[in-house]
C-alpha positions in Angstrom: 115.2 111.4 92.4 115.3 107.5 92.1 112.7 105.0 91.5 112.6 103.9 94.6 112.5 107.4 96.3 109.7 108.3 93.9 107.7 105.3 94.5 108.1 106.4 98.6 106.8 109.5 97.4 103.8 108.3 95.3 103.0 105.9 98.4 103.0 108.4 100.6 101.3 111.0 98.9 98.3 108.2 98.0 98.1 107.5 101.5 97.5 111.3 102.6 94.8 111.5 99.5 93.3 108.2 101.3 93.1 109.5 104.7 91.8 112.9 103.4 89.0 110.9 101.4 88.3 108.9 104.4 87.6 112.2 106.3 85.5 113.5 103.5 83.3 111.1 103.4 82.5 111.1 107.7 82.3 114.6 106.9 79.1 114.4 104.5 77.6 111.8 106.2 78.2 113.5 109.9 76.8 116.6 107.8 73.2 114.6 106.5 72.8 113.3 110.4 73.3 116.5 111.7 71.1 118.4 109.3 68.4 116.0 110.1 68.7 116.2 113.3 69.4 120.0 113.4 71.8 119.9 115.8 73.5 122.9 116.0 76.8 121.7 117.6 77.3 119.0 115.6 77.5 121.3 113.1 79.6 123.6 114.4 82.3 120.2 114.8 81.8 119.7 111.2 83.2 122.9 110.0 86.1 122.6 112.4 86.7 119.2 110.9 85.9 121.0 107.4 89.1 123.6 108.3 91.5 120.6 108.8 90.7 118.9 105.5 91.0 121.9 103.9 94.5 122.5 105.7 95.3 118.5 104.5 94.4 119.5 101.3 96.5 122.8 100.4 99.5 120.8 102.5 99.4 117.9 99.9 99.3 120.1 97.0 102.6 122.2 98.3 
């Protein structure tokens, strides 16, 4: 691989750990609203959401 191919990589791998942090924290603060509010659906969106992050997750570490 060369520097500049591995720098691509890096770059691109720090912006998918960036996005996925960026998702995370909606995520927990989505998850305090909606536990306040007990809102049932809301919750329900945040696991969906939850599966995709976790998807993003195992797909950056393969």
């Amino acid at each position: 691989m060369t520097r500049e191919a591995y720098h691509k990589a890096l770059k691109e791998l720090q912006d998918e750990v960036m996005k996925m942090s960026a998702m995370v924290g909606t995520a927990i603060k989505e998850s305090i609203e909606a536990l306040k509010s007990r809102d049932i659906e809301r919750s329900r969106r945040i696991v969906k959401n939850d599966m995709l992050i976790n998807r993003m997750r195992f797909d950056i570490w393969t």
